[in-house]
C-alpha positions as CSV (number, residue, x, y, z in Angstrom):
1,X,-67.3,111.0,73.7
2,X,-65.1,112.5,71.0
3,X,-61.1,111.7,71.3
4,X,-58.5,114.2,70.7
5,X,-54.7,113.8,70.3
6,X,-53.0,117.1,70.5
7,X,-48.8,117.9,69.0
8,X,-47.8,119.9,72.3
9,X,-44.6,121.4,69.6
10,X,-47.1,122.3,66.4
11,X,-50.5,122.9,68.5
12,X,-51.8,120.6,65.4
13,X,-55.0,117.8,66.9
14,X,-55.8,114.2,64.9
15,X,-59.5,115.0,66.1
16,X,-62.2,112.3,65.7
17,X,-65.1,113.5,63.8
18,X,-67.4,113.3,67.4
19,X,-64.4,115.4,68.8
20,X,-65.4,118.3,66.0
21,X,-69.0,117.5,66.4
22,X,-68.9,118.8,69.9
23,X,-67.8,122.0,69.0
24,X,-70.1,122.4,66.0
25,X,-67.2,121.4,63.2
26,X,-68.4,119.8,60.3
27,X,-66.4,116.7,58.9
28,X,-63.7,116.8,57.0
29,X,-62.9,120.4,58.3
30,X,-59.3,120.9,60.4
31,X,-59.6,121.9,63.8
32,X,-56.0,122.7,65.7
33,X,-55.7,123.4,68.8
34,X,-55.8,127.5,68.4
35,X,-59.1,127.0,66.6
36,X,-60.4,124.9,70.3
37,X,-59.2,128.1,72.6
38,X,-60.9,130.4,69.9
39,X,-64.3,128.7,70.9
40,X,-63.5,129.1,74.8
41,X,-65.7,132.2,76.1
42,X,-63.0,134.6,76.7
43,X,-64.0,134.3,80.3
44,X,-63.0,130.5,81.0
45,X,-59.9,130.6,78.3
46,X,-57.2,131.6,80.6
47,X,-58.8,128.8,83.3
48,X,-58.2,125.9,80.6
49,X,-54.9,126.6,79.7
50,X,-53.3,127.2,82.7
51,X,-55.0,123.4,83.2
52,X,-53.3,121.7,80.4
53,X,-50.2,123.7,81.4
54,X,-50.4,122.3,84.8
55,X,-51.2,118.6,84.0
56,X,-48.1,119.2,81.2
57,X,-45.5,120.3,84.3
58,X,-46.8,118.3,87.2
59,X,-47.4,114.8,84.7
60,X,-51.1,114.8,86.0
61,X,-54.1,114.2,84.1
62,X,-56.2,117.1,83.1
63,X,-59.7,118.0,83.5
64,X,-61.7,120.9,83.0
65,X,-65.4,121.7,82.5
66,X,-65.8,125.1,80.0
67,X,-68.2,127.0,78.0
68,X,-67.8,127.3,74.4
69,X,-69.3,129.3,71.3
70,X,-70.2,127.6,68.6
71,X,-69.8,128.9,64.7
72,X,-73.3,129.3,64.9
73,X,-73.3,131.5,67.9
74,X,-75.1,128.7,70.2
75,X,-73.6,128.5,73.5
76,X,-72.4,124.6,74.7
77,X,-70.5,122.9,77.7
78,X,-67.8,121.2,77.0
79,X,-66.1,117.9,79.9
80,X,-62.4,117.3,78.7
81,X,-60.1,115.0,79.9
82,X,-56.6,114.2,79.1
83,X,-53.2,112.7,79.8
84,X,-50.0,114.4,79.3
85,X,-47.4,111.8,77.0
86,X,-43.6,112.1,77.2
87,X,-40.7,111.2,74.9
88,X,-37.3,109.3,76.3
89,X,-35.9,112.5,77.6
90,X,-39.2,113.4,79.7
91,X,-40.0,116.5,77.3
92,X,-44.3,116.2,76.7
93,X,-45.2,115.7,73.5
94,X,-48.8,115.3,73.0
95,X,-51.8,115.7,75.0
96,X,-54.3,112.6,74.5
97,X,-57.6,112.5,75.8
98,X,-61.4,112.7,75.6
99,X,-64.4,115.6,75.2
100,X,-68.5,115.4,75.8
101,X,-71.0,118.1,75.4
102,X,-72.6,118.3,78.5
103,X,-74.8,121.5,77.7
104,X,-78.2,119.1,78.8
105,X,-76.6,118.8,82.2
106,X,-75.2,122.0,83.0
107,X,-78.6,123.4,81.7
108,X,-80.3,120.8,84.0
109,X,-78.3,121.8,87.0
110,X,-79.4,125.6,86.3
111,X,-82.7,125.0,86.5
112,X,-82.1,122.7,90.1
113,X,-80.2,126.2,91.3
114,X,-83.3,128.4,90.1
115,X,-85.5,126.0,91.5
116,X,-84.3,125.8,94.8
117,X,-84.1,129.4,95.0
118,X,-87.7,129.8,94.3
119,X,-88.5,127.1,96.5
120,X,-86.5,129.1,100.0
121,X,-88.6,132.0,98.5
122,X,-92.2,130.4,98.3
123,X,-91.5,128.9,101.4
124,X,-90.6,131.8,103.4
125,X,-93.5,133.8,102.5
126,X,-96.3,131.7,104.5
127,X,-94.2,130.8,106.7
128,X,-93.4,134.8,107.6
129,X,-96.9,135.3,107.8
130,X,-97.5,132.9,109.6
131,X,-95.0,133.6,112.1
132,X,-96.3,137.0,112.5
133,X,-99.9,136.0,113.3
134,X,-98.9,133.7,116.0
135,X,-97.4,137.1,117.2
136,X,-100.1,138.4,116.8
137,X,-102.2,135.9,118.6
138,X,-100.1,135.8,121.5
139,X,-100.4,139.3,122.2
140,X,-104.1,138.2,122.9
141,X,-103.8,135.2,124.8
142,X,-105.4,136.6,127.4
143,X,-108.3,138.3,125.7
144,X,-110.5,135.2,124.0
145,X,-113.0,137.1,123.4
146,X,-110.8,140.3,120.9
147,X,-112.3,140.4,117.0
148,X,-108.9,140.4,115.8
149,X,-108.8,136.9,116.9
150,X,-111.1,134.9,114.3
151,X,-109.2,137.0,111.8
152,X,-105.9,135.8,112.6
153,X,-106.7,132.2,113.0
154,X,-108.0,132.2,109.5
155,X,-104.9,133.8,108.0
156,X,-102.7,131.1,110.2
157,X,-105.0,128.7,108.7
158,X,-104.3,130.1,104.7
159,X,-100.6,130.5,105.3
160,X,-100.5,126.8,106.7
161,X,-102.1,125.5,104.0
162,X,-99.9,127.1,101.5
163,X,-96.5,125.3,103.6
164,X,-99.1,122.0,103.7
165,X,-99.0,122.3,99.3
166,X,-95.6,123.5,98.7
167,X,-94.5,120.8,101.0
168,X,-96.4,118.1,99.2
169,X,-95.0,118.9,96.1
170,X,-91.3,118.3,97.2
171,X,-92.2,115.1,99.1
172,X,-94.0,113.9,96.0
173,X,-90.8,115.0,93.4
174,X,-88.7,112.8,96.1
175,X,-90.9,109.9,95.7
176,X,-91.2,110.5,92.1
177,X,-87.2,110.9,91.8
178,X,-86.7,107.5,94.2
179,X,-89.3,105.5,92.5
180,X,-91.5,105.4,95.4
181,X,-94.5,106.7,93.9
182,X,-97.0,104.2,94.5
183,X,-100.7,103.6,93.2
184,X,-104.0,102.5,94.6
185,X,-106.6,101.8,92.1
186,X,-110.2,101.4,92.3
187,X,-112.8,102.0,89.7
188,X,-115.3,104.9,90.0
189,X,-117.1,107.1,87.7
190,X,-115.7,110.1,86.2
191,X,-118.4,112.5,87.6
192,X,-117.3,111.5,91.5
193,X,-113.7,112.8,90.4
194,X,-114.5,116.1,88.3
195,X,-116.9,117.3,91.7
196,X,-114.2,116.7,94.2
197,X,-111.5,118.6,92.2
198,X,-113.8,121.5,91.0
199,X,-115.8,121.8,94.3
200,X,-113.3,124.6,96.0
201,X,-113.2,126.6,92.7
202,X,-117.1,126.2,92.5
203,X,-117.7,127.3,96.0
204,X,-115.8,130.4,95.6
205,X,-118.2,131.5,92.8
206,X,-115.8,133.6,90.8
207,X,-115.5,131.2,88.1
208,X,-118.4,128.6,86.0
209,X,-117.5,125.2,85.6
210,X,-119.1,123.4,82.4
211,X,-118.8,119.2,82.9
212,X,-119.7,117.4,79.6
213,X,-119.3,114.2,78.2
214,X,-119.2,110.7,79.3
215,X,-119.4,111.7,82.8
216,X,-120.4,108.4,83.8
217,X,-116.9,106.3,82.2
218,X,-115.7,104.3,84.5
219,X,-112.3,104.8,85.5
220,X,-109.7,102.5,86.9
221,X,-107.4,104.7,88.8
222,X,-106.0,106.0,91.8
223,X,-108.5,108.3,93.0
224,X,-106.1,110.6,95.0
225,X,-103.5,111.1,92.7
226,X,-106.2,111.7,89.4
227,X,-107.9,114.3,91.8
228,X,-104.5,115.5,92.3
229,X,-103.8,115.8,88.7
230,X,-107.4,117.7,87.2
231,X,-106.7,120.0,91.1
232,X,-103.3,121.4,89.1
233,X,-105.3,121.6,85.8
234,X,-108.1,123.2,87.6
235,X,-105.7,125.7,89.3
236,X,-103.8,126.6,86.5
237,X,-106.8,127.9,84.5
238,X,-107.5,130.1,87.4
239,X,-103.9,131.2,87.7
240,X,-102.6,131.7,83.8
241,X,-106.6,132.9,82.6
242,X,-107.5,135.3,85.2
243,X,-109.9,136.8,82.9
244,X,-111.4,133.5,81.8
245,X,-114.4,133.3,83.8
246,X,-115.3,129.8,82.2
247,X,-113.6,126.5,82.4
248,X,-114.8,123.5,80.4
249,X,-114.3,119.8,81.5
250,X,-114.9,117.2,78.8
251,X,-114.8,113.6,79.4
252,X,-114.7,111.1,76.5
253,X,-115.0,107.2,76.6
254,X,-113.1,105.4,74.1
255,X,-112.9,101.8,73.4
256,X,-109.3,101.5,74.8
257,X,-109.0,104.8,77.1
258,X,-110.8,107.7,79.2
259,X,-109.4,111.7,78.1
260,X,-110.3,114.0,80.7
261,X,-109.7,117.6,78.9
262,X,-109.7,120.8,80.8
263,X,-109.5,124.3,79.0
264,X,-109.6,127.6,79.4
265,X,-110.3,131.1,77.4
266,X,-107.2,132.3,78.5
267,X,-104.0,134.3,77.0
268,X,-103.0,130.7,75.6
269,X,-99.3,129.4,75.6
270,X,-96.2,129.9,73.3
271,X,-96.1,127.2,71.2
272,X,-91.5,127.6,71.4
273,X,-92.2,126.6,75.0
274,X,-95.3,123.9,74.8
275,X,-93.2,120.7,74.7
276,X,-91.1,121.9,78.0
277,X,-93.9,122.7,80.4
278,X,-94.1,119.3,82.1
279,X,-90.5,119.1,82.7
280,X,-88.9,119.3,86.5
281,X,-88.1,122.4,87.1
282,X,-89.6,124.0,84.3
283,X,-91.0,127.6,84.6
284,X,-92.9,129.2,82.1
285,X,-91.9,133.0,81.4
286,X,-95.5,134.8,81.2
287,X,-94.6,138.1,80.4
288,X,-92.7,139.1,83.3
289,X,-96.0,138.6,85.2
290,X,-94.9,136.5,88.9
291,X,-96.6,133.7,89.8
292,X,-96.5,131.9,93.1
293,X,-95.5,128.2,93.5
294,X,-92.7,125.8,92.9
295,X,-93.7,125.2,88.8
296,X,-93.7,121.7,90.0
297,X,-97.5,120.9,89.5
298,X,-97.2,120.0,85.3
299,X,-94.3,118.0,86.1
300,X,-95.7,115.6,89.1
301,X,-99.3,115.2,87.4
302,X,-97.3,114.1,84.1
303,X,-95.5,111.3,86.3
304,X,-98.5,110.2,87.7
305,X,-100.4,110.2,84.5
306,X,-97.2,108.7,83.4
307,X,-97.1,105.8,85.8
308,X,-101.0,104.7,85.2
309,X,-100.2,104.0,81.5
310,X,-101.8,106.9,80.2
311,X,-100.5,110.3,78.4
312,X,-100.4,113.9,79.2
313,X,-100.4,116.5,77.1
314,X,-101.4,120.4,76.0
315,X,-103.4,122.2,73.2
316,X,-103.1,126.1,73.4
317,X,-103.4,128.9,71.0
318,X,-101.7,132.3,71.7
319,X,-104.8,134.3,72.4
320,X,-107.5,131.6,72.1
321,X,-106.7,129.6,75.5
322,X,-105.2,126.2,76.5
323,X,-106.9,122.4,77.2
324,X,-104.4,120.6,78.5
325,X,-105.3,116.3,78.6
326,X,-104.4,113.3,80.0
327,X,-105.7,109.6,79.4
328,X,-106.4,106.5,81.1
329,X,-106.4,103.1,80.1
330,X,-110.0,102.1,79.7
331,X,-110.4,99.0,82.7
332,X,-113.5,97.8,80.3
333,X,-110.8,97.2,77.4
């Protein structure tokens, strides 16, 4: 928090140097009240001082949430607070109070209204479609025996599956975000693990898996939530290297750990971006190019890497692919 105490007569401010910070002032600089609505987007400027002029006439406190430019030309929130003060004769004289950049929070509850917007839209889809083969099928009730039939039940069957994921990924950010994300270990090898994630990928035939490495490491895990994890890397280098034909899954055995690494041959990831991707709500901007799902898959498989002990993270190369990792500590250590 940075303190302010503003001369209501002389607009003049005895700012404390977090105060200035907050707006992007350097020390030792002056910064007066006229300097503070100069940083106000011209679009909320009015808004705050009709506040302070309302807290000054009705002897409230004041409170305002705004967005400000910085000298630099950086955009920030800013939370202020104050308390009107008064002399003997009830005339206000100064304006005390407090200020916080809250740019991390405003940006975080952006990304929550994105987020849910995309999640009303991925829902929707499947659940359309599968709405309108249940239509479908009941135009048919009577005839078991129509060709349309099979048909439809398989694409009820596809659309429900899709609900079945994007529902799974909310209940597990709930658990996540309650704490309630609980683990069942038991040790098995790292070959049982790679063949359950990779076998619907593999069965389709559009794409070759290579397994290397210490495919016999023990690991001391939770088998469903590790499977899980390689599923979304798995998925991913499908999704973001549609031209990458060839996926590569090494495993290495280390004294104190197990690294599982997947990577593709595909368009690789901006390194500006890298250190976001496994944040809630994150979604990665390929291009304009749309992608189906919530964007939660990075950020769940991080928390349950998280939450075993073990790290998570992503190599990529613009034009040379992406392995993205996570470790285990080694139940042998």
């Amino acid at each position: 928090l940075g303190s302010y105490n503003r001369d209501l007569k002389t607009g003049k401010m005895d700012c404390s140097e977090t105060c200035k910070l907050n707006f992007g002032i350097s020390e030792g600089q002056q910064f007066n009240y006229e300097d503070l609505l100069r940083s106000i987007v011209p679009e909320h400027r009015d808004m705050v001082y009709q506040k302070v002029q309302k807290a000054i006439t009705t002897r409230t406190p004041y409170h305002s949430e705004y967005l400000i430019r910085w000298p630099d030309g950086s955009l920030h929130w800013i939370n202020a607070s104050g308390l009107p003060k008064y002399d003997a004769d009830g005339k206000a004289t100064h304006l005390i109070g407090v200020v916080a950049d809250i740019t991390k929070r405003k940006n975080y509850e952006s990304q929550k209204d994105d987020f849910l917007g995309i999640a009303s839209h991925e829902l929707k889809t499947p659940i359309t479609g599968l709405k309108g083969t249940i239509q479908l099928l009941e135009r048919f009730k009577d005839k078991a025996g129509h060709d349309m039939i099979p048909r439809l039940i398989d694409q009820s069957a596809v659309n429900l599956k899709k609900i079945v994921s994007l529902v799974d990924d909310l209940l597990n950010m709930h658990r996540i975000s309650e704490g309630q994300l609980y683990l069942e270990k038991s040790t098995f090898k790292a070959s049982k693990i790679l063949a359950s994630s990779c076998h619907n990928i593999i069965s389709q035939g559009t794409h070759q898996v290579y397994m290397t490495g210490d495919l016999d490491a023990p690991i001391c895990a939770d088998e469903q939530r590790l499977e899980q994890v390689l599923v979304n890397f798995v998925n991913n280098a499908v999704k973001y290297a549609p031209d990458s034909k060839e996926i590569n899954i090494v495993v290495k055995q280390l004294k104190n750990q197990v690294i599982v690494t997947v990577s593709d041959q595909g368009e690789g990831i901006d390194p500006a971006v890298q250190p976001f991707i496994f944040d809630r709500y994150y979604r990665a901007n390929h291009d304009g190019k749309s992608y189906s799902g919530l964007g939660l898959g990075l950020y769940i498989s991080s928390e349950i890497i998280k939450k075993h002990g073990g790290q998570i993270g992503v190599k990529s190369t613009i034009g040379q692919g992406s392995s993205f990792w996570f470790s285990i500590p080694n139940p042998t250590a």
